[in-house]
TIDRENVEX-400649 format. One record per residue (C-alpha): y, x, z. Coordinates in pm, whole numbers. Layout:
BEGIN
+--------+--------+--------+
|     py |     px |     pz |
+--------+--------+--------+
|      Y |      X |      Z |
...
+--------+--------+--------+
END
This chain:
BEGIN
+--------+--------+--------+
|     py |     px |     pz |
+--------+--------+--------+
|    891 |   6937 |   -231 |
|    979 |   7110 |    113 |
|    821 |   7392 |    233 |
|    887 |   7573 |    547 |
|    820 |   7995 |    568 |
|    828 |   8141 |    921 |
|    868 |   8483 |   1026 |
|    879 |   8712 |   1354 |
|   1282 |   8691 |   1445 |
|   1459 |   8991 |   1511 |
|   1694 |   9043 |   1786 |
|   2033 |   8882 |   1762 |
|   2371 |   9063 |   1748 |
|   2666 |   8891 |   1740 |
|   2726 |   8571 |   1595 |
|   2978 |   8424 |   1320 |
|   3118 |   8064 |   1308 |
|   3060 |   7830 |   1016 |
|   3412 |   7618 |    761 |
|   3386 |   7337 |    607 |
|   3571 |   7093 |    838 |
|   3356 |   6733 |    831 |
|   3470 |   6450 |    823 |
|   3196 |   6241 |    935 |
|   3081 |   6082 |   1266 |
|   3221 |   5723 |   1370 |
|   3333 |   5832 |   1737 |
|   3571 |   6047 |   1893 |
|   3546 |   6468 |   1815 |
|   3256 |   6599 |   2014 |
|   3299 |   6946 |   2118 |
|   3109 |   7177 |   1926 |
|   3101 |   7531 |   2025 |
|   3442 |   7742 |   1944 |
|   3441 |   8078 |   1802 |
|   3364 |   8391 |   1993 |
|   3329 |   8724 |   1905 |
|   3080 |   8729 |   1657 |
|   2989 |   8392 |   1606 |
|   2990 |   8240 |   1209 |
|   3074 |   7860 |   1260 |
|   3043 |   7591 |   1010 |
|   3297 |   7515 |    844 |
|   3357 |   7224 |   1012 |
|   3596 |   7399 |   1246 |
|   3592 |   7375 |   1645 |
|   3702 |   7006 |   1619 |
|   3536 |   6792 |   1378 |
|   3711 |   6506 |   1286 |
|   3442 |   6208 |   1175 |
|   3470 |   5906 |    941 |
|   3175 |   5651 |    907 |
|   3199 |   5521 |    574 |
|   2865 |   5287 |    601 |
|   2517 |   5269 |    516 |
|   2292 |   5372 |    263 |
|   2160 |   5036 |    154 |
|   2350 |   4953 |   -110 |
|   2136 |   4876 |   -414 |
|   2127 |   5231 |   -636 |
|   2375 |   5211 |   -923 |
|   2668 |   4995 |   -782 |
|   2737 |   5190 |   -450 |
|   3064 |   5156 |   -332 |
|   3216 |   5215 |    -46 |
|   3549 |   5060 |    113 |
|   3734 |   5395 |     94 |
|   3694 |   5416 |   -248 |
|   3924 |   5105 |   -327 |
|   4231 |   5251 |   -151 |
|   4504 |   5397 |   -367 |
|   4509 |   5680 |   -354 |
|   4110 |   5705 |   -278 |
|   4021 |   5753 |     28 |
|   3652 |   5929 |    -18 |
|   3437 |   5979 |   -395 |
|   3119 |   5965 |   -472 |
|   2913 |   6201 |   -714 |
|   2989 |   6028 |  -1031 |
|   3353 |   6034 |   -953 |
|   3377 |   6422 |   -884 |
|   3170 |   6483 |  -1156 |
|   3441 |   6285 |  -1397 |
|   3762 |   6465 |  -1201 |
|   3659 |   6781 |  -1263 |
|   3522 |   6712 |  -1635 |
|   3159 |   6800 |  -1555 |
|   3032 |   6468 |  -1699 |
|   3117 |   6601 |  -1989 |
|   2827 |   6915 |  -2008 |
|   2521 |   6930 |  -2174 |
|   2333 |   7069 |  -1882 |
|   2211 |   6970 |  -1540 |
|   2121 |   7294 |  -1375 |
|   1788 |   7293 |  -1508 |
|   1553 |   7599 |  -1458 |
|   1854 |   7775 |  -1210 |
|   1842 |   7846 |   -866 |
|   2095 |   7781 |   -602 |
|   2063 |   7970 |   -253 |
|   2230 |   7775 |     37 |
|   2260 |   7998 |    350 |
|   2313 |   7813 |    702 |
|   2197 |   7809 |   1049 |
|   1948 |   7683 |   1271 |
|   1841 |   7353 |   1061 |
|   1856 |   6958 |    987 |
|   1544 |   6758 |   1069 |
|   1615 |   6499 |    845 |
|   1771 |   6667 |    533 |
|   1442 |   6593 |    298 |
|   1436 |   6228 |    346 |
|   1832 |   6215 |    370 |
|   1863 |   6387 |     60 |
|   1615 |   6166 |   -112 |
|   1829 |   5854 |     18 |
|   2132 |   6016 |   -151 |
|   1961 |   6068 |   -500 |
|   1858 |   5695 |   -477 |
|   2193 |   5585 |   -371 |
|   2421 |   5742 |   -625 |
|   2122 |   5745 |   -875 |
|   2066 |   6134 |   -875 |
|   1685 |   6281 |   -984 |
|   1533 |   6431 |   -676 |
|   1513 |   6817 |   -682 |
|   1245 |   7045 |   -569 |
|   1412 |   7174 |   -230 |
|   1281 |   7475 |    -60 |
|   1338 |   7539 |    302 |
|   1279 |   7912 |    422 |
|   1310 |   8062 |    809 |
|   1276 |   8419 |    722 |
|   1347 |   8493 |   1136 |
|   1156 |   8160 |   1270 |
|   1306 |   7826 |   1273 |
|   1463 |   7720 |   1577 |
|   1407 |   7411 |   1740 |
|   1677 |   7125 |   1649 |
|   1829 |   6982 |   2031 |
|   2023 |   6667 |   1908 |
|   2244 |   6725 |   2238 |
|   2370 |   7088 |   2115 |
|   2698 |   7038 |   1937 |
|   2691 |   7359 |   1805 |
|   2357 |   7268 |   1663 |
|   2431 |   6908 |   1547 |
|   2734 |   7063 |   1338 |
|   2513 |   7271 |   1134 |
|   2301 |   7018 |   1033 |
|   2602 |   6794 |    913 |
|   2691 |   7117 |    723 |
|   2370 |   7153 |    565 |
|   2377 |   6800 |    447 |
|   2685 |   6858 |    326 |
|   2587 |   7211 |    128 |
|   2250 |   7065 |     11 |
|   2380 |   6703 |   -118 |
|   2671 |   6814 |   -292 |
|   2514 |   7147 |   -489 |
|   2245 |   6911 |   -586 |
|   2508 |   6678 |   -665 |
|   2648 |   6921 |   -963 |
|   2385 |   7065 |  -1093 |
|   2101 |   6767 |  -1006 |
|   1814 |   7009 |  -1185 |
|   1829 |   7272 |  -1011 |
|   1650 |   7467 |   -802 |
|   1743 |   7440 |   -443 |
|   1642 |   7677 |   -158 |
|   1809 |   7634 |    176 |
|   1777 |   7988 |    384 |
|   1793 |   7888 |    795 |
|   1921 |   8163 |   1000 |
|   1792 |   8134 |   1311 |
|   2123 |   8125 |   1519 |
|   2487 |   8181 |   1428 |
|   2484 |   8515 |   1531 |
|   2662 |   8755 |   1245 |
|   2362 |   8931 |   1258 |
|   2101 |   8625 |   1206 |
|   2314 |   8503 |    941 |
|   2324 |   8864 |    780 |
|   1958 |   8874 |    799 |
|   1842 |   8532 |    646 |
|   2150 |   8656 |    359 |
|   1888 |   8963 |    344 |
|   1622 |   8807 |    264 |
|   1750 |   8566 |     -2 |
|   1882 |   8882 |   -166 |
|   1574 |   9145 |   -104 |
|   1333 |   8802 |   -247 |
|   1568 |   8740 |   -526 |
|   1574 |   8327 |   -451 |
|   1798 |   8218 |   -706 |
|   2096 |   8275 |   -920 |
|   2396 |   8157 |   -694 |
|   2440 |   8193 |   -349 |
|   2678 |   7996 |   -170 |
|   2813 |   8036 |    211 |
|   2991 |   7787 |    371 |
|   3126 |   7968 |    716 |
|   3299 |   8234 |    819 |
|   3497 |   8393 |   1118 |
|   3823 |   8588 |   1069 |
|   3749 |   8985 |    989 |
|   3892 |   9134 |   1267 |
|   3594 |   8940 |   1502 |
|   3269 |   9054 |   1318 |
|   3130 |   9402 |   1428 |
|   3272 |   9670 |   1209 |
|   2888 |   9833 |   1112 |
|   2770 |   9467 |   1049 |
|   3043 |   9428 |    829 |
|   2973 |   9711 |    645 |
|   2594 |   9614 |    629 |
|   2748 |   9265 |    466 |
|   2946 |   9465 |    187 |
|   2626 |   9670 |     91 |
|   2423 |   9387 |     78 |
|   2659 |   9154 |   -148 |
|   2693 |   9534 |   -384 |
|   2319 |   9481 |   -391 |
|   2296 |   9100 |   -489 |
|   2557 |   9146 |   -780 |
|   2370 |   9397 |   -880 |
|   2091 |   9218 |   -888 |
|   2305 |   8941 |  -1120 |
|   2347 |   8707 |   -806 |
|   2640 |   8490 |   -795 |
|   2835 |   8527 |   -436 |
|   3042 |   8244 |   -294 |
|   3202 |   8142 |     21 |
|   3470 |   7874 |    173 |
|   3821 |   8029 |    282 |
|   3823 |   7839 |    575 |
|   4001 |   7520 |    740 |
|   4272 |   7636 |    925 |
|   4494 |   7762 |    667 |
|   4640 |   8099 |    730 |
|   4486 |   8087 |   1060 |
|   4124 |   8158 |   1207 |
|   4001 |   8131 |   1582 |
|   4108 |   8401 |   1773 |
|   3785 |   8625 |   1915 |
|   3756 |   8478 |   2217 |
|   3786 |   8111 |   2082 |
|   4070 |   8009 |   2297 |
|   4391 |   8018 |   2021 |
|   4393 |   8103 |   1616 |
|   4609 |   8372 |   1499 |
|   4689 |   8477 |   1122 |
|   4385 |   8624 |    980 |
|   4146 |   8558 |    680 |
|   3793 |   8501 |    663 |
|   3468 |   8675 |    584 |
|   3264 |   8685 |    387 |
|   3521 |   8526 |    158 |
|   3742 |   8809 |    176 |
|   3454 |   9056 |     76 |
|   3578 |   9175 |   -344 |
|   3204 |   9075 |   -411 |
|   3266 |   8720 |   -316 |
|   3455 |   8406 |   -462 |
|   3622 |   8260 |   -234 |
|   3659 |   7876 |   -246 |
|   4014 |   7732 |    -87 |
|   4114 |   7372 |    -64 |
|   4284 |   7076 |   -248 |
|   4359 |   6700 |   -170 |
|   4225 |   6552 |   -519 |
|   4380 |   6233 |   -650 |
|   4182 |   6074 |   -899 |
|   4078 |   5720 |   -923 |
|   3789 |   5639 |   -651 |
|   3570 |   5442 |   -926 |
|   3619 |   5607 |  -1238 |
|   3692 |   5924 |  -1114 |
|   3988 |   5949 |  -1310 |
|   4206 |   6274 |  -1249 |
|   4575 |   6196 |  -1141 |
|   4689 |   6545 |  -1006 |
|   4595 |   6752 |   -661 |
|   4808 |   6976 |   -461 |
|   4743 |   7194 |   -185 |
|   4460 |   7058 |    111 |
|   4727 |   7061 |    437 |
|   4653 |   6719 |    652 |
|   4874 |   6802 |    966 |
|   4703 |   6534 |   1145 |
|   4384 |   6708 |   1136 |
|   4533 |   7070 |   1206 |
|   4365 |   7127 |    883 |
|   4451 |   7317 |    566 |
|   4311 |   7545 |    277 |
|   4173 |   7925 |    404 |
|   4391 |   8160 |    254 |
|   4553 |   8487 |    263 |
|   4522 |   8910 |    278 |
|   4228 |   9105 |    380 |
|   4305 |   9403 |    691 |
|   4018 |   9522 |    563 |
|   3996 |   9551 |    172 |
|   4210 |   9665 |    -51 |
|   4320 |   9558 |   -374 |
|   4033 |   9479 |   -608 |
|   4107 |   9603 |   -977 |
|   4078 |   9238 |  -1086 |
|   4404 |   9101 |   -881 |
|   4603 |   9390 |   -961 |
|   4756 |   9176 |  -1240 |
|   4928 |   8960 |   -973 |
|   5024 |   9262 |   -798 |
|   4878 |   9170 |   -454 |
|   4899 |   9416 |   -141 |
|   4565 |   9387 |    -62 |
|   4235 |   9171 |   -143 |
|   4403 |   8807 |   -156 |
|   4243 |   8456 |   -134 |
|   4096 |   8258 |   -193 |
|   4063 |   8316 |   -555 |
|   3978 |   7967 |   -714 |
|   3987 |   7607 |   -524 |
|   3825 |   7284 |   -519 |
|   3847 |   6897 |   -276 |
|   3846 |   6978 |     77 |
|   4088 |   6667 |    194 |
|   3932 |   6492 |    495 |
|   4107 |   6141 |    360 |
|   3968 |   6156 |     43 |
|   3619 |   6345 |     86 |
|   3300 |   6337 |    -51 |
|   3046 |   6076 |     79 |
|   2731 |   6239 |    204 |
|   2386 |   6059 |    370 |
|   2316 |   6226 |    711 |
|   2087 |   6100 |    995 |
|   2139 |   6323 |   1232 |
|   2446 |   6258 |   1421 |
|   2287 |   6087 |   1694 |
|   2455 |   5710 |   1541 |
|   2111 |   5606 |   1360 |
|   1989 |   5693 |   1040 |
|   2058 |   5655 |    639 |
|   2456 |   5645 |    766 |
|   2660 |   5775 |    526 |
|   3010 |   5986 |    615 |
|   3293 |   6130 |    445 |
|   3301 |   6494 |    457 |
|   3597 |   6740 |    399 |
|   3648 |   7086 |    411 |
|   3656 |   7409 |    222 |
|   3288 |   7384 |    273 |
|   3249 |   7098 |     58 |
|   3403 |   7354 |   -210 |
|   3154 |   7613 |   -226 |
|   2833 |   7460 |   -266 |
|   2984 |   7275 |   -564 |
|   3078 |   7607 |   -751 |
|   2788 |   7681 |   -669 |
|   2662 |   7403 |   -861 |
|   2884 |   7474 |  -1141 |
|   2773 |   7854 |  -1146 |
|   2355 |   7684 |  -1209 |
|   2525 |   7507 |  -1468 |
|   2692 |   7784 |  -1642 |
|   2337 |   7997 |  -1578 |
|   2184 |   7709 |  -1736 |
|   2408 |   7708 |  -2089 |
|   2430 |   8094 |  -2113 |
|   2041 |   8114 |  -2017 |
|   2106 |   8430 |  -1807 |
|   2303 |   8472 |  -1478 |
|   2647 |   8518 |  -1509 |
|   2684 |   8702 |  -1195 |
|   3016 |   8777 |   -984 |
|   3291 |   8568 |  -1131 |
|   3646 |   8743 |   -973 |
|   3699 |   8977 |  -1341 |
|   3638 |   8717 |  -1566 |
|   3822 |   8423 |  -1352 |
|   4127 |   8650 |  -1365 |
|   4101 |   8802 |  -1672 |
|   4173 |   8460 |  -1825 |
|   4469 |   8403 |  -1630 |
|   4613 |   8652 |  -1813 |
|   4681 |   8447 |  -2131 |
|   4903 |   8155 |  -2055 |
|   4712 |   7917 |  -2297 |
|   4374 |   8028 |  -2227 |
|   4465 |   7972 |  -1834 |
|   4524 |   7651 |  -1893 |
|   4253 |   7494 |  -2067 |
|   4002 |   7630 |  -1742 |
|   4220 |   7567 |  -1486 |
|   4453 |   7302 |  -1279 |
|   4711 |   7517 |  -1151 |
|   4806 |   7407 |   -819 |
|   5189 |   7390 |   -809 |
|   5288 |   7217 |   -450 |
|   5234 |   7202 |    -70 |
|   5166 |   7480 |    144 |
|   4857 |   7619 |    378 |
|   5062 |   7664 |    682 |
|   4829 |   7561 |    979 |
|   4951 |   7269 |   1218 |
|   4779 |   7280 |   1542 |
|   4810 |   7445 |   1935 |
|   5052 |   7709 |   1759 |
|   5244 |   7671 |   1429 |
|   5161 |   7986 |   1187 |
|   5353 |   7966 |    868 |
|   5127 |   7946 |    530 |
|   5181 |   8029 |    199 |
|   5358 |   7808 |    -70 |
|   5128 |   7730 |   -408 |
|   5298 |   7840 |   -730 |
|   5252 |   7913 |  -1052 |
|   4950 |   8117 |  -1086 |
|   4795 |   8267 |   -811 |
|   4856 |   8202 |   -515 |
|   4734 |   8240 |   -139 |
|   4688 |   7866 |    -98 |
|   4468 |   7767 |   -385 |
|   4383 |   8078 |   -542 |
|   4388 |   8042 |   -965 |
|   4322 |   7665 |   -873 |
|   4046 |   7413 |   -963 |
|   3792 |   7392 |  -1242 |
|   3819 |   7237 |  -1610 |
|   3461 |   7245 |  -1580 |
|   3421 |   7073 |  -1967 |
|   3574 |   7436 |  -2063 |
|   3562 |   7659 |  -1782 |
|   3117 |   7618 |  -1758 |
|   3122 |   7651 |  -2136 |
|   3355 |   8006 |  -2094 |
|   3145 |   8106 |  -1798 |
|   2823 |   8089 |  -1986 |
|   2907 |   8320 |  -2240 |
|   3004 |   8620 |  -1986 |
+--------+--------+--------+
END
C-alpha cells in the first residue's frame, strides 16, 4: 500500500547534502548539485559513479547477475548479505516494527520498483507508506540534484526492506534539501511517532549547518530516544573529508547528523564474501581510490566525549561507531527506474548509505525478538566491547586499510585497528548474535 499525506510547506532555511555514494547509472557521472552552505546531499556524493548491472527480468528465484561470478564479487544480492552478515540465521523478519526512512524531494517510481525487487530476489512485498509532511515536490527527471535522491531512496527503501522484509516501512519526503526541510519532515516522524528506527542516509560536515538548526537537530533526536526511537545515520563517502561550504574543495571534517551522541553512525567496508552463497571471507576498510571514495569517519568540533566512548579514551565524540558494505565494486544490486535509461534496470549501489538503512533493518529485527524498542544503541554497542570474548562473538573487527580520502586534495585518514577505530567504528554485525543481544536491552 502507498499513501501520500500533504501538508502546507514552511519556508526553507538552509539546506544539507545527502551520503551514500551510488553506484548505479550506465553512463558517464552526471553532475548533481555540490554542497553549499546548508545543503544535506545524498549520500551519493557530488560525483556519482554508476554501474548498470542489467535488467529485472530474470525469472524470481535464480537471479543472477554477471558481477556476482567475479572473484572476489563484484555486487550481492539480498540473499547473499543476508548470509554474510549471519542474518539468515534469525527467527524474525521485522514483523509488526516500523522503520522511518527520511529523504528528500521523492522517486516516482519507487512503489512499482520496489515491487519488481521483491519479485526478483523473491522478497514478500511490504506495506510502504509515503508521507510529505511540507508538500511533495514535483519530480523534474532533468534535475540532477533531484534524480540523485530518488536513486537514494531506492536505495534506503529496497535494502531496509531487504533485512527486515516484514516490516513496516514509512518513507518521510522532505520537501527540498534544505537543513531546515530535512529537520522538519525528521519533526514530524518524531512528533507522529512513525516507527521504531529511523535511519538517515545524508549529511554535510558540522561546521556548514546553521549553529541554531543544529541545536534544534540535537533536541529533537533527545526527544525521539526518549520516545524509544532508534537514530541512525551514514558517516559519509569521502573519508575524513566532507565538501567544503561553498562546494568547491573538501577539507577534514565529520558529518552530521552522524556525529550527533544520539545517533549511530554507520561507516564503510569492502565485504568479501562469496557472490552466490554469500559466504563471508573477510572485509577491511571501504577506501576505492579510483572513486575518491572511502568510509566517513572521524572527531566531532562540536561534541564532546559521550560517556559511552570514554573507554577508548577518545578526545571528543568519534565515528562512526559501528560499520557495514559500502564498496562501489562489490555493492548491493537495487531496481530503479528513474535514471532516465528505461525502466525495471537494475544497478549496483555503494556507499555508507547503503549501511544505514540496513541497521536499520537489523534494529526492526531486534524490536521484533525483544517485542519492545530497543532504542539508542551507542551504550550497549560499547559496553560489549569491553569484554574481549563477548566483543567478538557480535562483531568483525576491522583490522586493515585506512579512510584517507583520494581526490582534488589528499587528506590523510585514519588507520583501522584493533577495536575502535575512526575508520570502521567497533566494525560490522554478527547479526546471528548481535540481533539476539540487542533484543534483550
Amino acid at each position: 500500500m502507498i499513501s501520500a499525506t500533504r501538508r502546507v510547506g514552511r519556508r526553507p532555511l538552509a539546506a544539507l547534502s545527502t551520503f551514500g555514494l551510488l553506484a548505479a547509472l550506465l553512463v558517464g557521472t552526471p553532475t548533481v548539485a555540490s554542497a553549499v552552505h546548508g545543503m544535506m546531499h545524498p549520500a551519493i556524493g557530488s560525483r556519482p559513479h554508476y554501474t548498470l548491472a542489467g535488467r529485472a527480468d530474470t525469472k524470481p528465484g535464480v537471479a543472477t547477475f554477471n558481477c556476482q561470478l567475479t572473484t572476489p564479487a563484484g555486487c550481492y544480492g539480498p540473499a547473499q548479505i543476508r548470509a554474510a552478515y549471519g542474518i539468515d540465521k534469525l527467527p524474525a523478519t521485522g514483523a509488526g516494527r516500523g522503520i522511518v526512512i527520511v529523504d528528500a524531494f521523492q522517486s516516482p517510481t519507487i512503489g512499482h520498483d520496489l515491487a519488481v525487487f521483491d519479485q526478483l530476489f523473491e522478497l514478500p512485498d511490504p506495506t510502504l507508506s509515503i508521507v510529505a509532511p511540507d508538500g511533495l515536490t514535483p519530480f523534474d527527471p532533468n534535475d540532477g540534484n533531484m534524480v540523485g535522491w530518488s536513486a537514494e531512496i531506492t536505495l534506503d527503501v529496497e535494502w531496509a526492506h531487504a533485512i527486515a522484509p516484514a516490516a513496516k516501512i514509512v518513507l518521510v519526503l522532505a520537501k527540498s534539501n534544505d537543513d531546515a526541510d530535512i529537520l522538519s519532515a525528521t519533526r514530524y516522524a518524531v512528533d507522529h511517532n512513525l516507527g521504531d528506527v529511523i535511519s538517515q542516509s545524508f549529511g554535510e560536515a558540522e561546521q556548514c549547518m546553521d549553529p541554531a538548526l543544529q541545536a534544534r537537530q540535537h533536541a529533537l533526536f533527545a526527544r525521539a530516544t526518549a520516545k524509544g526511537i532508534t537514530l541512525l545515520a551514514s558517516s559519509g563517502d569521502q573519508g575524513v573529508a566532507q565538501p567544503t561550504c561553498d562546494g568547491k574543495s573538501f577539507f577534514a571534517a565529520a558529518s552530521t547528523p552522524a556525529t550527533d551522541p544520539y545517533v549511530t553512525a554507520v561507516g564503510g567496508t569492502i565485504l568479501d564474501a562469496n557472490g552466490l552463497t554469500g559466504a563471508y571471507h573477510s572485509e577491511t576498510t571501504w577506501n576505492e581510490p579510483d572513486f575518491a571514495s572511502a568510509g566517513g569517519g572521524g572527531f566531532s568540533v562540536l561534541y564532546g566525549t559521550p560517556a559511552y566512548q570514554r573507554s577508548p579514551r577518545l578526545p571528543a565524540r568519534g565515528v562512526p561507531d559501528v560499520s557495514y558494505n559500502a564498496a562501489i565494486i562489490g555493492g548491493v544490486l537495487a531496481v530503479w527506474s528513474g535514471s532516465g535509461l528505461g525502466s525495471d534496470l537494475v544497478f549496483r549501489f555503494g556507499g555508507t548509505s547503503a549501511g544505514s538503512p540496513q541497521w536499520a533493518g537489523l534494529v526492526a529485527l531486534a524490536d521484533q525478538l525483544g517485542r519492545h524498542r530497543i532504542g539508542a544503541l551507542n551504550g550497549v554497542l560499547y559496553a560489549t566491547a569491553r569484554v574481549p570474548s563477548v566483543y567478538s562473538r557480535l562483531f568483525h573487527d576491522i583490522t586493515t586499510g585506512d579512510n584517507t580520502y583520494h581526490g582534488d586534495v589528499e587528506i590523510s585518514g585514519f588507520p583501522a585497528h584493533r577495536g575502535w577505530d575512526a575508520a570502521t567504528g567497533l566494525g560490522t554485525p554478527k547479526a546471528s548474535t548481535l540481533v539476539r543481544l540487542l533484543a534483550l536491552t
